[in-house]
Chimera marker file (.cmm) of the C-alpha trace (Angstrom):
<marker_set name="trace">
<marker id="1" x="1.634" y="-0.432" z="-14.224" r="1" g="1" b="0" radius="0.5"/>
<marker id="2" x="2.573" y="3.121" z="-13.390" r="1" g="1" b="0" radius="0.5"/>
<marker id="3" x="0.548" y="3.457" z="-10.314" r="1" g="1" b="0" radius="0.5"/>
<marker id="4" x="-1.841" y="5.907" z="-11.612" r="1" g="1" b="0" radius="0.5"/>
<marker id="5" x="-5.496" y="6.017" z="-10.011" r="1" g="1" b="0" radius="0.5"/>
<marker id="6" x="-8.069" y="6.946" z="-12.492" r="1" g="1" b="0" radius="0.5"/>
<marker id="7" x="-11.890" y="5.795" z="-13.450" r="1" g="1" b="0" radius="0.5"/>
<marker id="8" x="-11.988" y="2.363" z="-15.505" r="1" g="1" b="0" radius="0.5"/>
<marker id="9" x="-13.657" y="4.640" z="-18.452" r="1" g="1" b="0" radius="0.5"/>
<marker id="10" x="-10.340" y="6.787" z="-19.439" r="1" g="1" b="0" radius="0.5"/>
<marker id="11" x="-8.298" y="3.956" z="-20.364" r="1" g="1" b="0" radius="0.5"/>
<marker id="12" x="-7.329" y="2.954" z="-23.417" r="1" g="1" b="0" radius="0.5"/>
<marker id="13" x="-7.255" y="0.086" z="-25.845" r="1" g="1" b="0" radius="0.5"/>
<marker id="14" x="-4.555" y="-2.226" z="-24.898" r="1" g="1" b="0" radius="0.5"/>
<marker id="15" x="-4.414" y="-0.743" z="-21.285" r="1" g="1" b="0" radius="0.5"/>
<marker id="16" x="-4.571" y="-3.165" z="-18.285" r="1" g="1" b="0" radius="0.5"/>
<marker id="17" x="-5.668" y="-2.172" z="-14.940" r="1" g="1" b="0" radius="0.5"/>
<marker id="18" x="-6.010" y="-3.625" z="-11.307" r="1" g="1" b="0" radius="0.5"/>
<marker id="19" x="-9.840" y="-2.838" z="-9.811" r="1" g="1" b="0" radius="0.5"/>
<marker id="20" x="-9.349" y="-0.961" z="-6.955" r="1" g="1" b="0" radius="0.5"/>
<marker id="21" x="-13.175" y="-0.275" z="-5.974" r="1" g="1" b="0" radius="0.5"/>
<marker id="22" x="-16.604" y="0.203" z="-7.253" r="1" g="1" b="0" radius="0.5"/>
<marker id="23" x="-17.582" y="4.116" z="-6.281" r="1" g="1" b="0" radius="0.5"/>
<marker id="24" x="-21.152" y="3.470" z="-5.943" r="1" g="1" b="0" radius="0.5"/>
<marker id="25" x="-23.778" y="1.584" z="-3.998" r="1" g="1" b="0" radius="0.5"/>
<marker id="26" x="-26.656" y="-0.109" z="-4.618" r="1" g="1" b="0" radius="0.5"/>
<marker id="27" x="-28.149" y="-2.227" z="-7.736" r="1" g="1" b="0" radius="0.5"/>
<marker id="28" x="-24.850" y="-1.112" z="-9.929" r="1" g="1" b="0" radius="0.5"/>
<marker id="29" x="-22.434" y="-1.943" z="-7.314" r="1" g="1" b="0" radius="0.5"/>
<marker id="30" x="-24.088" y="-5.400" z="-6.384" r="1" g="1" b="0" radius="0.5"/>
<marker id="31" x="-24.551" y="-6.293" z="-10.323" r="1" g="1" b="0" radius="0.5"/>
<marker id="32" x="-20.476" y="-5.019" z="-11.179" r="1" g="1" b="0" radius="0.5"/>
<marker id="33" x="-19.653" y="-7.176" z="-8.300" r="1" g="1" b="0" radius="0.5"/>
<marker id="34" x="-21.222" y="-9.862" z="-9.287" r="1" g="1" b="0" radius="0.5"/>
<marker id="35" x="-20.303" y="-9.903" z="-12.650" r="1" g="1" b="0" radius="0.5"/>
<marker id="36" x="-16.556" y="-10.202" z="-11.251" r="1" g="1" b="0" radius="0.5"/>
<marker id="37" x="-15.480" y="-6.796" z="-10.942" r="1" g="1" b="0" radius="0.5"/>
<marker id="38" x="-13.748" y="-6.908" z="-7.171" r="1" g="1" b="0" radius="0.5"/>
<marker id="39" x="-10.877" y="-5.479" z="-5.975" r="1" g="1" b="0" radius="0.5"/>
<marker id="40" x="-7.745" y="-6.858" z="-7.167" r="1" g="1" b="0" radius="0.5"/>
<marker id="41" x="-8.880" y="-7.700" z="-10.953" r="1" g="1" b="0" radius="0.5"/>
<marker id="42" x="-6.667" y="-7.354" z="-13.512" r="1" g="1" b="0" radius="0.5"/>
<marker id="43" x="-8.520" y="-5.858" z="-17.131" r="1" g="1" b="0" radius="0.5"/>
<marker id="44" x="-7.951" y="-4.946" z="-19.675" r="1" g="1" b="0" radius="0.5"/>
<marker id="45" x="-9.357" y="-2.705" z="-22.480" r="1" g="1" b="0" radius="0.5"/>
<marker id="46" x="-9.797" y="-4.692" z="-25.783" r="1" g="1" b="0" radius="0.5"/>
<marker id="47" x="-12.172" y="-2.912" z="-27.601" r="1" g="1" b="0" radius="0.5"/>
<marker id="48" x="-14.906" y="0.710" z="-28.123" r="1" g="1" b="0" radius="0.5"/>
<marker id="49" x="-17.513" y="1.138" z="-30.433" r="1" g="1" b="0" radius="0.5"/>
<marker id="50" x="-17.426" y="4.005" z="-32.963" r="1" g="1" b="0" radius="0.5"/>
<marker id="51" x="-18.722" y="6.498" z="-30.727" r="1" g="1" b="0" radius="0.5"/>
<marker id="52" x="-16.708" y="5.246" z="-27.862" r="1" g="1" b="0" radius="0.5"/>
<marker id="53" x="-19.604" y="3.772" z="-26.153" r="1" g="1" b="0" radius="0.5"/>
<marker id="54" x="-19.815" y="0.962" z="-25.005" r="1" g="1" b="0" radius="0.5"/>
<marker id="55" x="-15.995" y="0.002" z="-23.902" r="1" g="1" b="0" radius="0.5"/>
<marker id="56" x="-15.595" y="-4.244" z="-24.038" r="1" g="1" b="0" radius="0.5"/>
<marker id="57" x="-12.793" y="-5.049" z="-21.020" r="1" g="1" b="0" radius="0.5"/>
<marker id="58" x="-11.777" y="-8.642" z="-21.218" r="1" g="1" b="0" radius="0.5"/>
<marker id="59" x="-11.079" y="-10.380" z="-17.547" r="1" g="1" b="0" radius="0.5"/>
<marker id="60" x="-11.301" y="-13.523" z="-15.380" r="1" g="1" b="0" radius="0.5"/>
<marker id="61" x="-11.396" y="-15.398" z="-19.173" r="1" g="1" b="0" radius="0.5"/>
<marker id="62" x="-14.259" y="-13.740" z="-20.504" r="1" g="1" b="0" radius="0.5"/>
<marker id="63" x="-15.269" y="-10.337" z="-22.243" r="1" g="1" b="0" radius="0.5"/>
<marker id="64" x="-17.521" y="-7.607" z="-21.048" r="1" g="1" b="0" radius="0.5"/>
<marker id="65" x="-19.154" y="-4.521" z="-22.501" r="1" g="1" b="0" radius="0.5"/>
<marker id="66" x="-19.916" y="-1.809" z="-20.270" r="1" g="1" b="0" radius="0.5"/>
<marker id="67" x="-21.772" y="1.513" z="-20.733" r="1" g="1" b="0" radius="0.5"/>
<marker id="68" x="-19.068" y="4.813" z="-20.306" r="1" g="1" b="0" radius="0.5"/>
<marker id="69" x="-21.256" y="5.864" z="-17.455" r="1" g="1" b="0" radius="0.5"/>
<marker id="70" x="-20.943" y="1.779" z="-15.415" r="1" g="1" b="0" radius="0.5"/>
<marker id="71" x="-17.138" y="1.597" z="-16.426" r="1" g="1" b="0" radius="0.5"/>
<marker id="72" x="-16.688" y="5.785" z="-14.833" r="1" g="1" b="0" radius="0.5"/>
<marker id="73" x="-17.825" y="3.699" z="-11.285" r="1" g="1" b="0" radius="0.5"/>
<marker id="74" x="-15.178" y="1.593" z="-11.260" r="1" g="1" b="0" radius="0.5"/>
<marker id="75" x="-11.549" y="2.839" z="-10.002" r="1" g="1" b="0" radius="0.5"/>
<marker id="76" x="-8.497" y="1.257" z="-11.357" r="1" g="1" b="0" radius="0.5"/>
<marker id="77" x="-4.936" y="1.495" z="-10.990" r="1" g="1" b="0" radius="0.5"/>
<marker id="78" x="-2.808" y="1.687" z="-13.960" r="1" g="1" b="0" radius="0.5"/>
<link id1="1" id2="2" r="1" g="1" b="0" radius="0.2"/>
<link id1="2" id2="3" r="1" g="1" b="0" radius="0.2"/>
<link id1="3" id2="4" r="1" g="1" b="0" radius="0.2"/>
<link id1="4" id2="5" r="1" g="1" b="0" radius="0.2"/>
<link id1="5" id2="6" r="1" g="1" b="0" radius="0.2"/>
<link id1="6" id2="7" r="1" g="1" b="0" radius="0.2"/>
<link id1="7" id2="8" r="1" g="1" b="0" radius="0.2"/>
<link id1="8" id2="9" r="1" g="1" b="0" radius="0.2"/>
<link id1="9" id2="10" r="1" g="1" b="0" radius="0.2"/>
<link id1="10" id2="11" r="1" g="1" b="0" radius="0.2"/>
<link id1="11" id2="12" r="1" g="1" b="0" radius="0.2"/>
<link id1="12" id2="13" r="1" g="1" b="0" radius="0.2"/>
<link id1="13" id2="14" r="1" g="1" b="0" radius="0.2"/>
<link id1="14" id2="15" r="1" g="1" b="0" radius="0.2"/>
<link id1="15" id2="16" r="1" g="1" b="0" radius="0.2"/>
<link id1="16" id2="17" r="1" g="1" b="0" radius="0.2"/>
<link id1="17" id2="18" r="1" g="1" b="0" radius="0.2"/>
<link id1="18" id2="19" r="1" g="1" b="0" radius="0.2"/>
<link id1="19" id2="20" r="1" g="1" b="0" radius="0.2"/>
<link id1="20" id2="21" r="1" g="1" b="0" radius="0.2"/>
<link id1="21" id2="22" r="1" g="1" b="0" radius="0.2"/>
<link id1="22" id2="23" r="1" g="1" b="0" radius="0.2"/>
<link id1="23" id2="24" r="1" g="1" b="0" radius="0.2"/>
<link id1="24" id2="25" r="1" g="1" b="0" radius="0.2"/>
<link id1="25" id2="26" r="1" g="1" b="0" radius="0.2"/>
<link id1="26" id2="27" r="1" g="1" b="0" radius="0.2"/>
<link id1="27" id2="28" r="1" g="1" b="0" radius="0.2"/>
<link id1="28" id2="29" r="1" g="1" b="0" radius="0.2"/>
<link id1="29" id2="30" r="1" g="1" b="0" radius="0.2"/>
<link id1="30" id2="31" r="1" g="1" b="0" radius="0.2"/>
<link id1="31" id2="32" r="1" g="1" b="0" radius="0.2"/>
<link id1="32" id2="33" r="1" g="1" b="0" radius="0.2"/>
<link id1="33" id2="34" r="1" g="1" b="0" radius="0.2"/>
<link id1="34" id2="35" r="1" g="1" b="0" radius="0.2"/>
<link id1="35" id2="36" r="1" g="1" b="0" radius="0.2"/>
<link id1="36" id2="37" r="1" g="1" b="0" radius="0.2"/>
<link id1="37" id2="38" r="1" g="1" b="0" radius="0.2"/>
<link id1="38" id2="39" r="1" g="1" b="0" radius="0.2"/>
<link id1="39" id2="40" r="1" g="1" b="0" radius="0.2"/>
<link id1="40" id2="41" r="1" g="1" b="0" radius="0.2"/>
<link id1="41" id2="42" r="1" g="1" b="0" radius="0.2"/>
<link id1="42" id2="43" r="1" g="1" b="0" radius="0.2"/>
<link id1="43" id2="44" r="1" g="1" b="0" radius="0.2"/>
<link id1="44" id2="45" r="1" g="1" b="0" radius="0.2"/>
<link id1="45" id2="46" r="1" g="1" b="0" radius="0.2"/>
<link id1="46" id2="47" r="1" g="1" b="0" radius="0.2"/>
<link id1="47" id2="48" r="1" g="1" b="0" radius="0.2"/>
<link id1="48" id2="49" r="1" g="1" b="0" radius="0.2"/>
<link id1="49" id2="50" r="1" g="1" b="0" radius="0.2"/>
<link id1="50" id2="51" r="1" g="1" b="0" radius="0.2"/>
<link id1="51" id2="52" r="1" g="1" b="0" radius="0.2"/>
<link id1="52" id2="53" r="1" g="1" b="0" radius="0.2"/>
<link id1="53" id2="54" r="1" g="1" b="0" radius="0.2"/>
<link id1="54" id2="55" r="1" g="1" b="0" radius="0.2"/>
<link id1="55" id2="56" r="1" g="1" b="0" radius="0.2"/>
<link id1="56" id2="57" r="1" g="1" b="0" radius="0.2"/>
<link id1="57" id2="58" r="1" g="1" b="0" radius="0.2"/>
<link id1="58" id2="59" r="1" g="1" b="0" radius="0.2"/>
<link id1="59" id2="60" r="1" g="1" b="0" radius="0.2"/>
<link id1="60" id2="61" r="1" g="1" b="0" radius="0.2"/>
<link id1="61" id2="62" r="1" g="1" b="0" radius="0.2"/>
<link id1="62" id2="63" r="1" g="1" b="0" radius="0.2"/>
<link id1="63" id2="64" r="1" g="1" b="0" radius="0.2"/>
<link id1="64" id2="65" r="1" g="1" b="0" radius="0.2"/>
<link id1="65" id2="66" r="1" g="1" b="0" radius="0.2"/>
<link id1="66" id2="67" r="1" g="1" b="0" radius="0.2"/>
<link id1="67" id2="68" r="1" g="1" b="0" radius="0.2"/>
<link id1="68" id2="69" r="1" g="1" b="0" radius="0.2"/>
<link id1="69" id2="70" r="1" g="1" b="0" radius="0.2"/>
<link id1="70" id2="71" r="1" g="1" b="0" radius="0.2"/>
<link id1="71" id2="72" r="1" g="1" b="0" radius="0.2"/>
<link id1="72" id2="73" r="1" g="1" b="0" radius="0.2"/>
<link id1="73" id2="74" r="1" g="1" b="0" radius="0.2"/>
<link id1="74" id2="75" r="1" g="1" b="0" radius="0.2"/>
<link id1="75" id2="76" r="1" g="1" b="0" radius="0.2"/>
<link id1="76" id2="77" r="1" g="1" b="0" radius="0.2"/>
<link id1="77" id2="78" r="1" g="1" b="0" radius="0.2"/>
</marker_set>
């Protein structure tokens, strides 16, 4: 990793991240947390539909799609 902080969203296929925190409260935070998304998670991009939305991550041993506008809540370091 090159120590670059960006939004889970403008990574590309094949890139693997660290979660570094989930910039927003509420039901989305709660429901990103819960779905394993805490800090210190390695993902990784596997996978965007055609019109680059949604963007599958794979992580903790299982896949997950998100929406461009979740996965731009979530701050990485790759």
């Amino acid at each position: 990793m090159s120590n670059k902080v960006t939004k889970l969203d403008q990574l590309e296929i094949g890139d693997i991240a660290k979660v570094i925190t989930i910039d927003v409260s509420g039901e989305l935070r709660r429901r990103l947390m819960e779905m394993g998304l805490t800090r210190g998670t390695l993902i990784e991009v596997i996978g965007k539909a055609p019109l680059g939305d949604p963007i599958e991550y794979k992580f903790k041993g299982y896949n997950l799609s998100l929406r461009k506008e979740e996965a731009n809540k979530v701050v990485v370091e790759h």
